[in-house]
Residue frames as a rotation matrix with the C-alpha (Angstrom) as fourth column:
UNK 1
0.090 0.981 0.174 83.86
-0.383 0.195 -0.903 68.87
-0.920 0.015 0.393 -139.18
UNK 2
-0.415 0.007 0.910 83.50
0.622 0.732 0.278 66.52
-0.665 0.681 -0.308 -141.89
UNK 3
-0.893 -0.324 -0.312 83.32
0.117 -0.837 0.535 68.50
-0.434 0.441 0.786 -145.15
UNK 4
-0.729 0.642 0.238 79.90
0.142 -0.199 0.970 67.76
0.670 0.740 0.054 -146.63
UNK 5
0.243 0.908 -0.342 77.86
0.905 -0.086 0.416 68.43
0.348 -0.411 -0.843 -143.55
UNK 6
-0.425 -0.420 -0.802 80.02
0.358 -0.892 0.277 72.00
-0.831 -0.169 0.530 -143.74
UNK 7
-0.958 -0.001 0.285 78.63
0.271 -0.320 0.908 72.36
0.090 0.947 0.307 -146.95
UNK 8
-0.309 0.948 -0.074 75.27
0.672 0.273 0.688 71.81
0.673 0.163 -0.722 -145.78
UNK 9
0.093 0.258 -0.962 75.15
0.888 -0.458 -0.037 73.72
-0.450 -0.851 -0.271 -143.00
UNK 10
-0.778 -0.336 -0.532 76.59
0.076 -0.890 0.451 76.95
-0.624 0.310 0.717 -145.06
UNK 11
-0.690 0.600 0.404 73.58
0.627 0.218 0.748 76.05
0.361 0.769 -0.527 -147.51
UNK 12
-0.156 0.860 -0.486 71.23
0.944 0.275 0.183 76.25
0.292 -0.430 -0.854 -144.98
UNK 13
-0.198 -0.400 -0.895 72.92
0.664 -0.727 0.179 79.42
-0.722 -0.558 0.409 -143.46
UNK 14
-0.975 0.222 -0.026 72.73
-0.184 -0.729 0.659 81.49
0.127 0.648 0.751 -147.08
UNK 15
-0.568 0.812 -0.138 69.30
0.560 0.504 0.657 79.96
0.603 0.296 -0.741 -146.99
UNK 16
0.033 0.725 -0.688 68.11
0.998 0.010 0.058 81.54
0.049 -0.689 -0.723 -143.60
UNK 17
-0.521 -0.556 -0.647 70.00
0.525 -0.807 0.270 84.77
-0.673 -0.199 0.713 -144.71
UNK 18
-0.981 0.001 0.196 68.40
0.181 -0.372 0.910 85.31
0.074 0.928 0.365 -147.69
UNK 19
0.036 0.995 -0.093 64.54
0.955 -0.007 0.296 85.26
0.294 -0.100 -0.951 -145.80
UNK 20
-0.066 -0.195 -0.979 66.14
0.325 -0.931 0.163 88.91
-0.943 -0.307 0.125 -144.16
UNK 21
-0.819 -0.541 -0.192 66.24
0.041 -0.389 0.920 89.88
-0.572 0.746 0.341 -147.89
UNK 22
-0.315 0.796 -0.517 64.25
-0.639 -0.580 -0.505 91.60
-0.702 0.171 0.691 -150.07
UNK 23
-0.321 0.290 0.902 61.89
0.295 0.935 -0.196 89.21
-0.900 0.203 -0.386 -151.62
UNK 24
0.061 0.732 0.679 59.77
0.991 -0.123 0.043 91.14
0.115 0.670 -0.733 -153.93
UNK 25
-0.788 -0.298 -0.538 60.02
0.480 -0.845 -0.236 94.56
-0.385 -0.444 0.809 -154.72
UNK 26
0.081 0.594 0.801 57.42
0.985 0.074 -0.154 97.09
-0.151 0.801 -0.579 -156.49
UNK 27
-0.907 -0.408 0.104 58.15
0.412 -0.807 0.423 100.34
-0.088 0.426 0.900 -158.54
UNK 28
0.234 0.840 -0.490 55.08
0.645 -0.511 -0.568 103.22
-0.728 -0.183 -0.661 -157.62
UNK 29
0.332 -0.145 0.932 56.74
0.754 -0.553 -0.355 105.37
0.567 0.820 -0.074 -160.18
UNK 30
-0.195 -0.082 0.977 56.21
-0.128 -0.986 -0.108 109.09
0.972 -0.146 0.181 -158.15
UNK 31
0.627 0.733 0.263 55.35
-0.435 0.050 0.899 107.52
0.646 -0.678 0.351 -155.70
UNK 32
0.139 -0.897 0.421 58.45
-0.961 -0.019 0.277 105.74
-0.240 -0.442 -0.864 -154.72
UNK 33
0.211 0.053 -0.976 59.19
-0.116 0.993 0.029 101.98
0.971 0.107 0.215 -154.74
UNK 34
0.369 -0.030 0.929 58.86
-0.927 -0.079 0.366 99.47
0.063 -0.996 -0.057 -151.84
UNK 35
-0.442 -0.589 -0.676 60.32
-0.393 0.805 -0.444 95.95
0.806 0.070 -0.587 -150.80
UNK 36
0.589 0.336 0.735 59.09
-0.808 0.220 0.547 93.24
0.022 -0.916 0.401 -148.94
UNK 37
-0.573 -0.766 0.293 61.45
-0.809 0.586 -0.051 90.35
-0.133 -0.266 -0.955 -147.08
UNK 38
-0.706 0.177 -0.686 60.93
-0.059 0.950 0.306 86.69
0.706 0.257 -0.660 -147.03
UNK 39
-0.967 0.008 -0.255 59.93
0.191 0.689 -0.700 87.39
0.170 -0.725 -0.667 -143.55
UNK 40
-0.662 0.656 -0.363 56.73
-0.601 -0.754 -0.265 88.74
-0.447 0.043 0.893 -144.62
UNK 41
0.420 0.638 -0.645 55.82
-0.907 0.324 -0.270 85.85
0.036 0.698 0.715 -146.54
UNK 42
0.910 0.093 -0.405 57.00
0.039 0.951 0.307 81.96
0.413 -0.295 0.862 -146.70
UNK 43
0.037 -0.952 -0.302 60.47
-0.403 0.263 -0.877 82.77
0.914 0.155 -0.374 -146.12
UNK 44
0.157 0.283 0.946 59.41
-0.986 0.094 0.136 81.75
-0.051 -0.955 0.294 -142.54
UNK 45
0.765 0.242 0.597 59.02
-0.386 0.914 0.123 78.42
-0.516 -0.325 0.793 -143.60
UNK 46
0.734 -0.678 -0.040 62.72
0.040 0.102 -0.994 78.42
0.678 0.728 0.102 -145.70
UNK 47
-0.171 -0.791 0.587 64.13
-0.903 -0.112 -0.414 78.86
0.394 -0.601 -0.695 -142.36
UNK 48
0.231 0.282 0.931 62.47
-0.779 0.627 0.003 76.19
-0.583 -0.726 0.364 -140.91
UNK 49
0.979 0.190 -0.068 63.19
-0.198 0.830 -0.521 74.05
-0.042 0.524 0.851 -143.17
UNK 50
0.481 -0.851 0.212 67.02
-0.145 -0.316 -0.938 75.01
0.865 0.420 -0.275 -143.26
UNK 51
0.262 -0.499 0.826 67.10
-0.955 -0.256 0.148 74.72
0.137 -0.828 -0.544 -139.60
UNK 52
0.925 0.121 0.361 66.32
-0.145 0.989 0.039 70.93
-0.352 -0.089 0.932 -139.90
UNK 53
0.858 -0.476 -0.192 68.84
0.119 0.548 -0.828 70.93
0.500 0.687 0.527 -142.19
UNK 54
-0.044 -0.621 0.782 71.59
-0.831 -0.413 -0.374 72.43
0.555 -0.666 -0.498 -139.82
UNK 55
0.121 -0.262 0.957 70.35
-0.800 0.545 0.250 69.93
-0.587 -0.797 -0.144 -136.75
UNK 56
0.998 -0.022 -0.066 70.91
-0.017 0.842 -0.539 66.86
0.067 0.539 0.839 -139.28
UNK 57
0.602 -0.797 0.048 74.07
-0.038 -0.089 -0.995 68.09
0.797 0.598 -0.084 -140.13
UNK 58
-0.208 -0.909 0.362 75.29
-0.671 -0.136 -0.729 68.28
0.711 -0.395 -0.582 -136.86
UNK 59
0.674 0.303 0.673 73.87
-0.688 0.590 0.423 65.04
-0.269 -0.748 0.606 -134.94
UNK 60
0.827 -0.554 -0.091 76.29
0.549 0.764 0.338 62.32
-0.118 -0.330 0.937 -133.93
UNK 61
0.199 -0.899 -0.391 80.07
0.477 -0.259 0.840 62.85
-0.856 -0.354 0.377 -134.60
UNK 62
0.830 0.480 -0.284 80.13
0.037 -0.555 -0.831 65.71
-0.557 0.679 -0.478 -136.84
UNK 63
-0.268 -0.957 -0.113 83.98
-0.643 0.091 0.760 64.83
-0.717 0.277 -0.640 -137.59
UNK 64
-0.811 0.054 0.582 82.45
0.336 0.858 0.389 61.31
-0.479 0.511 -0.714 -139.73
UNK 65
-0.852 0.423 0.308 80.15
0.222 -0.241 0.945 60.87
0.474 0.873 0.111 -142.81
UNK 66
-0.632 0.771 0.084 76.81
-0.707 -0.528 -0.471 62.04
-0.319 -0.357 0.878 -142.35
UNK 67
-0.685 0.296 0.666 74.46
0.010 0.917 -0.398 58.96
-0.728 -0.266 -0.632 -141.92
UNK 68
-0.929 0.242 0.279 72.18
0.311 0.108 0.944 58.13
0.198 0.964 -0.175 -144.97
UNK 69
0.143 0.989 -0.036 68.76
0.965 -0.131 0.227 58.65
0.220 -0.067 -0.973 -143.19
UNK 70
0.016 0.069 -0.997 69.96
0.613 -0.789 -0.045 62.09
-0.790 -0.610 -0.055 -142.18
UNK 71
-0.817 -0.508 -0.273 71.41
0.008 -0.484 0.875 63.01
-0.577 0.713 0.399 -145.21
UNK 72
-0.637 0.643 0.424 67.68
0.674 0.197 0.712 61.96
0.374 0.740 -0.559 -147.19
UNK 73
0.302 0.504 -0.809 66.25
0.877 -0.480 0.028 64.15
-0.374 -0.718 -0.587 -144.20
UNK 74
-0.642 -0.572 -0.511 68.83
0.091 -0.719 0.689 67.10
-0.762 0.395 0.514 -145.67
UNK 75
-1.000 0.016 0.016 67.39
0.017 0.078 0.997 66.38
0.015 0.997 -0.078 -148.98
UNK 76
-0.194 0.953 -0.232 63.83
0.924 0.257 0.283 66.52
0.329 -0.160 -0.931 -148.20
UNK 77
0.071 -0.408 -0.910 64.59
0.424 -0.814 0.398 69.39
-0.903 -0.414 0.115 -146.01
UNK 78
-0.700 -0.405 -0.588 66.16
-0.144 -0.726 0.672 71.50
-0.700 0.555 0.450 -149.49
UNK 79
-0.671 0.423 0.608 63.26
0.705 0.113 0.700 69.95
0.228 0.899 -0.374 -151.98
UNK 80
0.430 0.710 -0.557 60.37
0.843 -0.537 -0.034 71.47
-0.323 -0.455 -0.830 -149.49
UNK 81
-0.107 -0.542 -0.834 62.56
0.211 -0.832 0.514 75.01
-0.972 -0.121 0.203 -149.32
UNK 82
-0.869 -0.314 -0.382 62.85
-0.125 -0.608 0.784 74.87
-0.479 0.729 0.489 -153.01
UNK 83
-0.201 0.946 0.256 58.95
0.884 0.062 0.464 73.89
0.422 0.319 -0.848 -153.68
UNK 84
0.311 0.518 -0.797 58.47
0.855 -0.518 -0.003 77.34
-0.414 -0.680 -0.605 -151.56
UNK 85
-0.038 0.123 -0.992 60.23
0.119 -0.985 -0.127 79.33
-0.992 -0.123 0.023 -153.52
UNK 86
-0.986 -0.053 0.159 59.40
0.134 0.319 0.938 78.11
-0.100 0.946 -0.307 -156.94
UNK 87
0.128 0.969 0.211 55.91
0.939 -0.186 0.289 78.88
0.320 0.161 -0.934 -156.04
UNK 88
0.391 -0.142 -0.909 56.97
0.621 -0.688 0.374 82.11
-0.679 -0.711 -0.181 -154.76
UNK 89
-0.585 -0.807 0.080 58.88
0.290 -0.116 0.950 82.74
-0.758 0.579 0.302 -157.76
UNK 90
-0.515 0.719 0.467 55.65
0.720 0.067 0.690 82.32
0.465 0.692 -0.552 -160.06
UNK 91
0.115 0.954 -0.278 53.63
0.993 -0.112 0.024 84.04
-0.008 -0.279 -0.960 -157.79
UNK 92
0.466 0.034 -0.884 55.50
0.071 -0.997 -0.001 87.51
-0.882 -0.062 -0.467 -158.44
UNK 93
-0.968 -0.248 0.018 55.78
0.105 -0.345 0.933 86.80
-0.226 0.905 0.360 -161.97
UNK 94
-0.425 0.849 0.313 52.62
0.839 0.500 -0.216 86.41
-0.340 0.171 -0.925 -162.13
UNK 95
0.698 0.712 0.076 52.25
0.716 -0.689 -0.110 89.84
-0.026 0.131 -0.991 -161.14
UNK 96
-0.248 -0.968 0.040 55.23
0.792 -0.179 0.584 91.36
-0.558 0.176 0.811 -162.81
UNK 97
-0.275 -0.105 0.956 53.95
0.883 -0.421 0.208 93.23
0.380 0.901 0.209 -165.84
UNK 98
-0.921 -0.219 -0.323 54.08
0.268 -0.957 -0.114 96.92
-0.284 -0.192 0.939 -165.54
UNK 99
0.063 0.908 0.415 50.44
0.892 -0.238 0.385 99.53
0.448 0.346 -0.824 -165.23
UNK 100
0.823 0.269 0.500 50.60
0.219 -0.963 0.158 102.69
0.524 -0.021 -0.852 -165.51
UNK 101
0.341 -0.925 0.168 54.10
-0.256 -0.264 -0.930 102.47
0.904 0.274 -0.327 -164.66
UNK 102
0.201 -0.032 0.979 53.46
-0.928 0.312 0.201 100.71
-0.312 -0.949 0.033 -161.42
UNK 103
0.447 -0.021 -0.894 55.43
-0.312 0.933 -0.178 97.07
0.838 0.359 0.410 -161.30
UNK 104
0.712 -0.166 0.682 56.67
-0.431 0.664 0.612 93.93
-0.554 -0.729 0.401 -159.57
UNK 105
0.787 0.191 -0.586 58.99
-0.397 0.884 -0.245 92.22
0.472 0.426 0.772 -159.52
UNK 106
0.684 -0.263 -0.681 61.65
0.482 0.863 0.151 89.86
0.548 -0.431 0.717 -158.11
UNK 107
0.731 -0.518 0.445 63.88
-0.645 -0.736 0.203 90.55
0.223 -0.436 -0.872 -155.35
UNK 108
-0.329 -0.897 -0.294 67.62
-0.751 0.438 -0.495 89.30
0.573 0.058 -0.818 -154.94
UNK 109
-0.563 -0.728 0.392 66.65
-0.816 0.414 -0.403 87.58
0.131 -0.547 -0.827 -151.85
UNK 110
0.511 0.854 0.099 64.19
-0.668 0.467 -0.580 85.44
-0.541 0.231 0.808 -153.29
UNK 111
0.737 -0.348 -0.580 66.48
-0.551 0.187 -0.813 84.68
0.392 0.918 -0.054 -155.98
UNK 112
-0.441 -0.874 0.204 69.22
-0.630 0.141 -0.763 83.58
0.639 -0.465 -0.613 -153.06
UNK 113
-0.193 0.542 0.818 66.73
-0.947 0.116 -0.300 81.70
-0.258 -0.832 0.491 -151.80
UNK 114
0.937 0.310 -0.160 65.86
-0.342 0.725 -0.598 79.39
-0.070 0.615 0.786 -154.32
UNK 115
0.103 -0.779 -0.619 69.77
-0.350 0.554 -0.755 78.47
0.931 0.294 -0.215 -155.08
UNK 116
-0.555 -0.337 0.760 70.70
-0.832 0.220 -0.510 78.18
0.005 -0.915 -0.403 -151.12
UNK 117
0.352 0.635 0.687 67.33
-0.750 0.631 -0.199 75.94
-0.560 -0.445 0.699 -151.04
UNK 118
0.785 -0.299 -0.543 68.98
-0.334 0.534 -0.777 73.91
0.522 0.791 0.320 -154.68
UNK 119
-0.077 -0.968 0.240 72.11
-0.690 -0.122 -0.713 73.82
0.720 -0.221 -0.658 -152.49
UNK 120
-0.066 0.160 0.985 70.73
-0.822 0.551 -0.145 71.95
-0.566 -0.819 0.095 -149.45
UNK 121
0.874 0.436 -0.214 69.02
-0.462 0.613 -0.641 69.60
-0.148 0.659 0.737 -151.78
UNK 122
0.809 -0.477 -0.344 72.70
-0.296 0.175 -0.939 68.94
0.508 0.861 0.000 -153.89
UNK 123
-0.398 -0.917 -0.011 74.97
-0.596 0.267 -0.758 68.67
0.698 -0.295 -0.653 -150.91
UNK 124
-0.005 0.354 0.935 72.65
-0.928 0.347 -0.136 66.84
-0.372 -0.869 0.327 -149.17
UNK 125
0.956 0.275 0.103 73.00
-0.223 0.908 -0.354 64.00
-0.191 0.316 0.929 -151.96
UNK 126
0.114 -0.992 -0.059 76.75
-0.713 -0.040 -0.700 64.71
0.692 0.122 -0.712 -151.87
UNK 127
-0.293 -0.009 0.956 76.45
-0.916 -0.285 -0.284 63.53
0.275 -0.959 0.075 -148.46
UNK 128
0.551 0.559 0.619 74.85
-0.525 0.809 -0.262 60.50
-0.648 -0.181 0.740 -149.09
UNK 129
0.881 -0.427 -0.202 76.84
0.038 0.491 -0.870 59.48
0.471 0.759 0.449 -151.89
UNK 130
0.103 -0.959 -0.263 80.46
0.807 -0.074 0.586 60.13
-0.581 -0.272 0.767 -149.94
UNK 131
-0.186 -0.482 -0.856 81.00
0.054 -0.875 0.481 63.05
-0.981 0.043 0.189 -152.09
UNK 132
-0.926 -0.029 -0.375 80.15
-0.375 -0.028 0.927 62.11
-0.038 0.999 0.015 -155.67
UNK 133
0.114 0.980 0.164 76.73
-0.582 0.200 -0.788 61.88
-0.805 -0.006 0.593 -157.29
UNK 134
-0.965 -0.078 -0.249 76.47
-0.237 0.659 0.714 59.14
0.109 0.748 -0.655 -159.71
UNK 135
-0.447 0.889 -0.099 73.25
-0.485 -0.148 0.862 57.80
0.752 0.433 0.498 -161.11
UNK 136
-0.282 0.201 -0.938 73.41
0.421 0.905 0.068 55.26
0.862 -0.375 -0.340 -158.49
UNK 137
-0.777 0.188 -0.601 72.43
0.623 0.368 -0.690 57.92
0.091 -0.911 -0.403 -155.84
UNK 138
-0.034 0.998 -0.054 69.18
-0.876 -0.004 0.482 58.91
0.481 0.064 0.874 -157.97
UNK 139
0.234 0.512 -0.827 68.39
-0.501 0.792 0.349 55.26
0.833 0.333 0.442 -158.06
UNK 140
-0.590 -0.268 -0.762 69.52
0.590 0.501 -0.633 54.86
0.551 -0.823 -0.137 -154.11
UNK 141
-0.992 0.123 0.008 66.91
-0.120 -0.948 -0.293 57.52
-0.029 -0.292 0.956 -153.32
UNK 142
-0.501 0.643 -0.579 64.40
-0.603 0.221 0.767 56.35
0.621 0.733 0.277 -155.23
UNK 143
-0.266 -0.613 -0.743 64.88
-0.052 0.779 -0.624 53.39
0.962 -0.127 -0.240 -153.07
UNK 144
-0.996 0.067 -0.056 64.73
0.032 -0.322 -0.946 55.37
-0.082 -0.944 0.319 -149.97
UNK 145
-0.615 0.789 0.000 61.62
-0.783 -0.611 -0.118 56.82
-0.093 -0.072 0.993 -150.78
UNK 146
0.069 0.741 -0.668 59.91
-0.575 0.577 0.581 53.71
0.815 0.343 0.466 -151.82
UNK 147
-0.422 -0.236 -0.875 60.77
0.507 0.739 -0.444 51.96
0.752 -0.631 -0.192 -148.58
UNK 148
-0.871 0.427 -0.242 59.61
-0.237 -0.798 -0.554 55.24
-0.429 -0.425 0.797 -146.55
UNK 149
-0.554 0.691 -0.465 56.77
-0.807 -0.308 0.504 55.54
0.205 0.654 0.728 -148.96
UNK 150
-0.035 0.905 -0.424 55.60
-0.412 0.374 0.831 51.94
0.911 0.204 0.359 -148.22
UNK 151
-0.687 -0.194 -0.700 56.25
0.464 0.624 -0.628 52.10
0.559 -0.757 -0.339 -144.54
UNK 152
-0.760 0.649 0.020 54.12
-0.641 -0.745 -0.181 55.13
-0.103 -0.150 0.983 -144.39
UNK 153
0.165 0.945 -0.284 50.74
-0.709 0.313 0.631 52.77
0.685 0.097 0.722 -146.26
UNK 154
-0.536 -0.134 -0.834 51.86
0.172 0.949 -0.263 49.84
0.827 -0.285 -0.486 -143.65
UNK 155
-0.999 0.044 -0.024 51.46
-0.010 -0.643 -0.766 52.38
-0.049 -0.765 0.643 -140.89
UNK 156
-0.632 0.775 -0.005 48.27
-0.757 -0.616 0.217 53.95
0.165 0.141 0.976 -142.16
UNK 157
-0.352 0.276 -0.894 47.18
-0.259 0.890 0.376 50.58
0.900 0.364 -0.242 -143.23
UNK 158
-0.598 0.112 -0.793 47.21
0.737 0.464 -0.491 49.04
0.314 -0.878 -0.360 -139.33
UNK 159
-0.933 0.194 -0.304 46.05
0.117 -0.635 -0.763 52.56
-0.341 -0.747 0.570 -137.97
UNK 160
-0.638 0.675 -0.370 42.93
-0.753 -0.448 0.482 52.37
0.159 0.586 0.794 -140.16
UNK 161
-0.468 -0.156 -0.870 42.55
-0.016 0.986 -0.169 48.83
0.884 -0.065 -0.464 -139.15
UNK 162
-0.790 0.064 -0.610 42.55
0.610 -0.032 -0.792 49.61
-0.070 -0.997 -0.014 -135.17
UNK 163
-0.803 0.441 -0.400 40.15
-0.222 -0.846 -0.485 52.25
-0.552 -0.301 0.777 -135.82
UNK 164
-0.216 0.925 -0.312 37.68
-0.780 0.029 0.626 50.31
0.588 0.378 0.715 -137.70
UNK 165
-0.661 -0.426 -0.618 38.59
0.331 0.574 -0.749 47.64
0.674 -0.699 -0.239 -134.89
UNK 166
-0.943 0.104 -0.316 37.48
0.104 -0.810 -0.577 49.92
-0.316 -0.577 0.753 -132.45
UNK 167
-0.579 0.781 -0.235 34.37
-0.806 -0.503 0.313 51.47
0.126 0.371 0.920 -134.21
UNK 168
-0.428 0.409 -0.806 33.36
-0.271 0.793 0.546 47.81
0.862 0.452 -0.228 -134.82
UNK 169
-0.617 -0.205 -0.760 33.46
0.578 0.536 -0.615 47.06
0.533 -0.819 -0.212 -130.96
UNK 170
-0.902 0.296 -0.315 32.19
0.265 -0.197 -0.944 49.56
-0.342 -0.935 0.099 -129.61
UNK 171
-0.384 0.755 -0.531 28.90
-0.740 0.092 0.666 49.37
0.552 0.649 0.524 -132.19
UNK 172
-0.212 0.197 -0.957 28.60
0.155 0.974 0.167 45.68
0.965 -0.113 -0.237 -130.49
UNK 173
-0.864 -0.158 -0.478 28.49
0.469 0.092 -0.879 47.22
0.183 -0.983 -0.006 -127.14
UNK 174
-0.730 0.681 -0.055 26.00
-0.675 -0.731 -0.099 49.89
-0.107 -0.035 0.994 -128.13
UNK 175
-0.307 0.453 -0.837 23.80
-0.638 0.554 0.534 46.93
0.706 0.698 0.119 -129.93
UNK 176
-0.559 -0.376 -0.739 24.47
0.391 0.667 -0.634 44.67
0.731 -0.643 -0.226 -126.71
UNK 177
-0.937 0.343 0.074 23.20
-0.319 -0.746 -0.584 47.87
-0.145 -0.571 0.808 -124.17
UNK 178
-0.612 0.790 0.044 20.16
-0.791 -0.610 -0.052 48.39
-0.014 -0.066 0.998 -125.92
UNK 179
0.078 0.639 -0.765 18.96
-0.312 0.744 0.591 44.62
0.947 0.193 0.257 -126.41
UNK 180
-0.583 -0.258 -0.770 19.90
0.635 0.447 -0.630 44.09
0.507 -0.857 -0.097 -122.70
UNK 181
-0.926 0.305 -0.221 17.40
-0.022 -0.630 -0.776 47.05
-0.376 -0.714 0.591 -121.62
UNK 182
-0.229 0.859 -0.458 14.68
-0.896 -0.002 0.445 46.41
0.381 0.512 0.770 -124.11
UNK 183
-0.239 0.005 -0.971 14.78
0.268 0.961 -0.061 42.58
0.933 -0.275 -0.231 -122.57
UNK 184
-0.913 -0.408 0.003 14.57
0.098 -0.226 -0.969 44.33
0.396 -0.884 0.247 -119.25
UNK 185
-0.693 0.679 -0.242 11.38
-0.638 -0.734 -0.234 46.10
-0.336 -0.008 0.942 -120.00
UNK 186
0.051 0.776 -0.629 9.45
-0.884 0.328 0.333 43.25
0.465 0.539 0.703 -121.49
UNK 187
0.095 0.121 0.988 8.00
-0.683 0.730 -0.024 39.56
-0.724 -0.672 0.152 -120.46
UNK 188
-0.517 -0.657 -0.549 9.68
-0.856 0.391 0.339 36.94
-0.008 0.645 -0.764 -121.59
UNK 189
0.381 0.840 0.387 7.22
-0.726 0.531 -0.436 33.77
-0.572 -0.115 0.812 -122.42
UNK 190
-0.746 -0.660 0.093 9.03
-0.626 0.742 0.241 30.32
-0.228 0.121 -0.966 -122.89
UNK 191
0.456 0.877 0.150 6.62
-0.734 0.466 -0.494 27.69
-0.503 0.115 0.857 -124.36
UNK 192
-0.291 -0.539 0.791 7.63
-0.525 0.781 0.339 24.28
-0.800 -0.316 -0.510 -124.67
UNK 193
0.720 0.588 -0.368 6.43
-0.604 0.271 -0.749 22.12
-0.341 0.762 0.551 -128.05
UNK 194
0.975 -0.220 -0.020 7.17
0.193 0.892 -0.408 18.80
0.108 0.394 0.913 -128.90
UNK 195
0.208 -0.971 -0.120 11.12
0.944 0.168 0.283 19.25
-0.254 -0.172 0.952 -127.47
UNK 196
-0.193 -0.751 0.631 11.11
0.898 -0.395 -0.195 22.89
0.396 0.529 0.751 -128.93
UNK 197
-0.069 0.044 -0.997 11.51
0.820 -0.566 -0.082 25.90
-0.568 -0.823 0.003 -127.05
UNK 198
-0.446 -0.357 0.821 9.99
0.825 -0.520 0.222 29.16
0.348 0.776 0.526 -128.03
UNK 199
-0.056 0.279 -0.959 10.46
0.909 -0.383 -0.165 32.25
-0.413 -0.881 -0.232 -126.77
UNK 200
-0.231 0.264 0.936 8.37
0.759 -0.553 0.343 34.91
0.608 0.790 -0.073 -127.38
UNK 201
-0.862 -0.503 -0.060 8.56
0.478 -0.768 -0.426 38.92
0.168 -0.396 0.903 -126.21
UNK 202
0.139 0.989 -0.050 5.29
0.989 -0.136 0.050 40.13
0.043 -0.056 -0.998 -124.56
């Protein structure tokens, strides 16, 4: 297997290992202290997010480079993962500080979470770059994203389009209906004047 979609995949792997791990612990004093896993809380969505990264890593011939749209997939994949536990991260400092000798606070596999998720992210731009980051594959990213980014408003664009399309049409039918049954219901009186024709609804 080609060495930077080994890298990724092991990312992904500490990544899905570390939701089994204690996220967050809290000290009861006399009471004891307890722990809760990832899977109690987003790590759910650090696997998922790791698995993508895994099936990327291993579509087509996992012996050759890892294609560029997969690899930005990789890298998308590890930002998400590490937006989850960077809010995760805040969200039990938040409630860190010690009362009455009762606290919170981080657990290893929270902490193994966030690098594994930094990891996907970093060998996923290995990957794209052949093996070396250079500025050029910020500024080939960038790139990506802005091409993504404005096939996404083309998309929307058209689909917003068809669907006032649509709305428009089927307004004209409704409009159409009812002036074609109100005409039904009434007498139509044609009256002839000097060449002009005018017709009026009785």
């Amino acid at each position: 297997m080609e060495k930077n979609r080994l890298f990724i995949i092991i990312s992904a792997a500490v990544a899905i290992l570390s939701s089994f791990l204690p996220w967050a612990s809290l000290n009861a004093g006399a009471f004891g202290s307890y722990s809760w896993n990832g899977l109690r809380g987003d790590g759910w969505f650090v696997i998922i997010f790791a698995v993508v990264a895994i099936v990327l890593a291993c579509l087509n011939d996992v012996k050759s480079s890892l294609p560029k749209g997969f690899a930005i997939g990789v890298i998308v994949s590890g930002a998400l993962s590490t937006v989850v536990t960077l809010i995760d991260v805040f969200n039990v400092n938040k409630y860190a500080a010690d009362f009455n000798g009762y606290g919170v606070s981080i657990g290893f596999g929270l902490i193994l979470a966030l690098i594994a998720s930094i990891a996907i992210v970093v060998t996923g731009l290995l990957a794209m770059s052949g093996g070396k980051i250079t500025k050029g594959t910020f500024e080939e990213l960038a790139e990506s994203g802005k091409g993504f980014a404005q096939s996404v408003g083309r998309v929307t664009t058209s689909t917003v389009k068809t669907a006032v399309d649509e709305i428009k049409k089927k307004l004209t039918n409704i409009l159409r209906d009812k002036l074609i049954n109100r005409l039904k219901h009434q007498k139509i009186q044609i009256n002839l004047n000097n060449n002009n024709i005018r017709i009026t609804l009785a």
